[in-house]
N, C-alpha and C positions, 0 to 999 in steps of 0.2 A: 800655833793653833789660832792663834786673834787675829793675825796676820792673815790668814787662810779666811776667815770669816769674815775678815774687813774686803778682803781681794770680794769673794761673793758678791758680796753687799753691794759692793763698787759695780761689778760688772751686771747685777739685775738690775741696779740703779739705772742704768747707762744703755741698759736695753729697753728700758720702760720709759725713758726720756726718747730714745730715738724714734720707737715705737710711737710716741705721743706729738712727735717733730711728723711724722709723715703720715698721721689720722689725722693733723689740721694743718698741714701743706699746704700756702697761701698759691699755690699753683695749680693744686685740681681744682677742677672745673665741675661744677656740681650741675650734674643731670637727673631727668625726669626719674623716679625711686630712690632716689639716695632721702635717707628720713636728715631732716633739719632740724636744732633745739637752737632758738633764738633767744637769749636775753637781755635784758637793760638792766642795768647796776643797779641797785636797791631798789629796782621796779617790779616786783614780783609779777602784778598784775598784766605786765606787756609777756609776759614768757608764753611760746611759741614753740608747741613740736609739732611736726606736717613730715610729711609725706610729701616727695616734689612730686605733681601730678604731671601729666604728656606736655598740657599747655605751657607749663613753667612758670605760672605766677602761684605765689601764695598770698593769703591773709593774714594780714598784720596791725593787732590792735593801733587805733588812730588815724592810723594813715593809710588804710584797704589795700589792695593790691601791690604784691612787687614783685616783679620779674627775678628773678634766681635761674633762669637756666642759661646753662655756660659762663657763668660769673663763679669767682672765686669766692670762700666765705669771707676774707677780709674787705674783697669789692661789696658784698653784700651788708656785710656791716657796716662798712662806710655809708652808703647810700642811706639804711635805715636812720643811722643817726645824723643824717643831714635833713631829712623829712622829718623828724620827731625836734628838731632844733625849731623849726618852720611854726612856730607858735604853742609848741607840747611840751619840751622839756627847754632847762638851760643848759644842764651839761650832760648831754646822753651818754655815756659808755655803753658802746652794744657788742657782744660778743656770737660768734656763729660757731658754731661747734655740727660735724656731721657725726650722726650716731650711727647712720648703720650705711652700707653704700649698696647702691644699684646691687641686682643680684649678677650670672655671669650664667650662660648659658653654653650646653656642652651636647653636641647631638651628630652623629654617624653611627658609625660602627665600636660604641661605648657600652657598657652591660648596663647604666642607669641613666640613659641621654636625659635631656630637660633642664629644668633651672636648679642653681646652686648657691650657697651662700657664697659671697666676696670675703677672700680672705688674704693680709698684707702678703708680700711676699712669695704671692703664687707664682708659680710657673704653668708651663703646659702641660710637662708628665705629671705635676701633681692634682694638675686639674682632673687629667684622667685618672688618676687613681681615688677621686673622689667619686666620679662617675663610677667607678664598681671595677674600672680597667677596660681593655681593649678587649672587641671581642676575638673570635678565633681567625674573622675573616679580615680584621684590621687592618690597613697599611700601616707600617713601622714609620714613615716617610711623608706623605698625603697629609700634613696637620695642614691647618688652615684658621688665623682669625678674622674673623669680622669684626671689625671697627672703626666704628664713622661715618659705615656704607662701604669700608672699602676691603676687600679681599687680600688679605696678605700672608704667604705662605711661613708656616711656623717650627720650630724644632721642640724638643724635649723642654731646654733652658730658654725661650721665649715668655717675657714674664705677661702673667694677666691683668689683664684692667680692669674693673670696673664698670658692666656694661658688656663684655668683650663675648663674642656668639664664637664658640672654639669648633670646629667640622673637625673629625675624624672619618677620612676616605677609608671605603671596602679596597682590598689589596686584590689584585685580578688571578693569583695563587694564593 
C-alpha cells in the first residue's frame, strides 16, 4: 500500500514538473496577449505583470520600454538584467515566468465559434469539443489552422498553439 502511494506521489510529481518544463519552455516565443510576470530577486518594487499588447513593448520599472514580442522569456530576462546592470542594480537576477497564454480561436461550422482559452496539450478534436462540437453540417475532413498567416490543413491529432485561428469547413452533404 506505501508502495502504491509513493508510485502516486512519484507520477503526479512528474507530471507537474513536466507540466511546469513546458509553461516556461525557453523556446516559445511570447506574442502580443500572452500575460507576463517579471521579477528581480529581492526587488519587489521592479515586479511586473502586463499584458503583451499588438506593439510588443512593455513597461519596465527603470529602464521604460522593452521589446518582448517573439523573444523567448529567458532572451527576455537576459536582456532586462543587462539594462538594469547599466547603472541600477549590481547583481540583477530576473526571472520571466508566462501566466496565461494568447487565447486560440475556433470558427466554421462549430456550435460555440469565437475565442477560447489556451490550454497545454490541445489538439484539434479537443479544440472542437470545447467549441460545443461540430455542427450537423460539418466537414469530418476540411479542418484548417491559421498560424503565422499561413493556412495549413489539420487532422483530429494536430496539436494547438497558442494564437492558433482553427477553420472548421461546412461538408457539401
Amino acid at each position: 500500500m506505501a508502495i502504491q502511494i509513493l508510485i502516486r506521489a512519484c507520477l503526479l510529481s512528474s507530471v507537474f514538473v513536466t507540466w511546469l518544463a513546458i509553461a516556461n519552455d525557453d523556446r516559445y516565443q511570447i506574442g502580443a496577449g500572452d500575460t507576463l510576470a517579471i521579477s528581480v530577486f529581492d526587488e519587489p518594487e521592479l515586479a511586473v505583470r502586463t499584458k503583451v499588447p499588438q506593439s510588443g513593448y512593455i513597461q519596465f520599472p527603470l529602464i521604460g520600454q522593452v521589446a518582448v514580442l517573439n523573444k523567448t522569456p529567458g532572451a527576455i530576462a537576459t536582456e532586462v538584467e543587462h539594462a538594469l546592470l547599466d547603472g541600477y542594480l549590481v547583481h540583477p537576477e530576473v526571472t520571466v515566468t508566462i501566466e496565461a497564454y494568447r487565447p486560440i480561436f475556433i470558427k466554421g461550422a462549430v456550435n460555440r465559434s469565437g475565442r477560447h482559452e489556451f490550454l497545454f496539450d490541445l489538439d484539434v478534436e479537443q479544440a472542437i469539443a470545447i467549441a460545443g462540437g461540430l455542427t450537423d453540417r460539418a466537414s469530418r475532413k476540411a479542418w484548417f489552422i491559421v498560424r503565422d498567416s499561413e493556412k495549413i490543413p489539420a487532422t483530429a491529432s494536430t496539436p494547438v498553439m497558442p494564437g492558433d485561428v482553427i477553420i472548421v469547413e461546412e461538408s457539401i452533404f
